[in-house]
C-alpha positions, -999 to 999 in steps of 0.1 A, spaced: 0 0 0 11 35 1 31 48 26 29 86 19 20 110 -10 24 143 -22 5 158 -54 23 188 -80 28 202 -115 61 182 -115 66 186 -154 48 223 -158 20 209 -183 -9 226 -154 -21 192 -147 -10 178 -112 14 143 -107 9 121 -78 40 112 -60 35 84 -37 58 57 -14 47 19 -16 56 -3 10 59 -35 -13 92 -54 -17 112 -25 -36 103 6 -15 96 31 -42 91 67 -45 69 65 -75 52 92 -98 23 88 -113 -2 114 -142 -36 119 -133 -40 88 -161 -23 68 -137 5 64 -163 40 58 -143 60 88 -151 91 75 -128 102 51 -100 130 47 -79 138 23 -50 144 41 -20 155 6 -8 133 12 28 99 20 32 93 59 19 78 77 53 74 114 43 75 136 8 75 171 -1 78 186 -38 84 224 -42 113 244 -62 135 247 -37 168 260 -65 148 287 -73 149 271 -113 114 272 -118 109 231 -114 95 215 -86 124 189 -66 110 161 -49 125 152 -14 112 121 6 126 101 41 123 64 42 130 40 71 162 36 59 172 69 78 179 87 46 167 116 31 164 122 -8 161 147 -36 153 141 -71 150 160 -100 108 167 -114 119 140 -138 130 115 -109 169 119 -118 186 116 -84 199 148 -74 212 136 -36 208 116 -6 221 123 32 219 99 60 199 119 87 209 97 118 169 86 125 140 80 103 124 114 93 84 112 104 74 142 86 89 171 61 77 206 51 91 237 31 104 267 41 111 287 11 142 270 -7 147 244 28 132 211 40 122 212 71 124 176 84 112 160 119 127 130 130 121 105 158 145 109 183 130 146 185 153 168 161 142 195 136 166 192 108 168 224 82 187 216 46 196 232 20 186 231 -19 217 214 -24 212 186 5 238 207 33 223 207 64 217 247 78 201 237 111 198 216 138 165 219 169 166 200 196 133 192 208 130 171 233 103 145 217 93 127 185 85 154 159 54 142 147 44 170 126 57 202 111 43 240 100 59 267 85 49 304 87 71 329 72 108 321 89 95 302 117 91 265 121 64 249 145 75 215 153 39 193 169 56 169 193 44 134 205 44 141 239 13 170 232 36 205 232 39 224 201 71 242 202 79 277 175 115 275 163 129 306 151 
């Protein structure tokens, strides 16, 4: 079944692309039309957990980042060409945008803030499993597992 999914214009034609993990035997990031015709796949090699797709090099095309059990964190291209992959130290629950950053929550309780190019900018202790994420404007409000919500600036 799916694991997670995110929806965009990955390819600029005004119609939106699903992008979804599946937690069959390859663990793919896949990318479907609104046909359902498979645009791209790639094996993430763990279950996918989390995915975001915004232009985050400022280029004018959408990048597609997802986190899968395997710990990692991954970029590709809008055409699913891999554009990097960084070991993140503990699965990533949950990711959002902040202008040309991921945002990424992780398990053991750390807000992680990277770069276009995969560089991490930012580390937040938090004390508990990030189990969701916001943005507004610069600041970053991590939703934690043990009930506190906690603004990051």
């Amino acid at each position: 079944g799916a694991t997670a999914l995110a929806v965009a214009d990955l390819d600029g034609d005004g119609r939106m692309e699903s992008i979804f993990g599946t937690a069959d035997c390859a663990a793919s990031l896949r990318c479907m039309d609104a046909a359902g015709r498979e645009l791209w796949s790639r094996s993430l090699g763990d279950e996918p957990r989390a995915i975001v797709a915004d232009d985050l090099d400022g280029d004018g095309t959408r990048e597609v980042v997802a986190s899968s059990d395997s710990m990692f964190l991954y970029a590709f291209a809008a055409d699913g060409a891999p554009l990097w992959r960084i070991d993140m130290g503990d699965i990533i629950n949950v990711l959002a945008v902040r202008g040309d950053q991921v945002v990424a929550g992780s398990r053991d309780g750390t807000v992680h803030v990277v770069g276009a190019g995969g560089e991490v900018a930012a580390r937040y202790p938090c004390g508990a499993q990030v189990t969701a994420l916001a943005v507004a404007g610069d600041d970053i409000i991590a939703g934690l597992a043990d009930g506190r919500a906690l603004w990051l600036r």
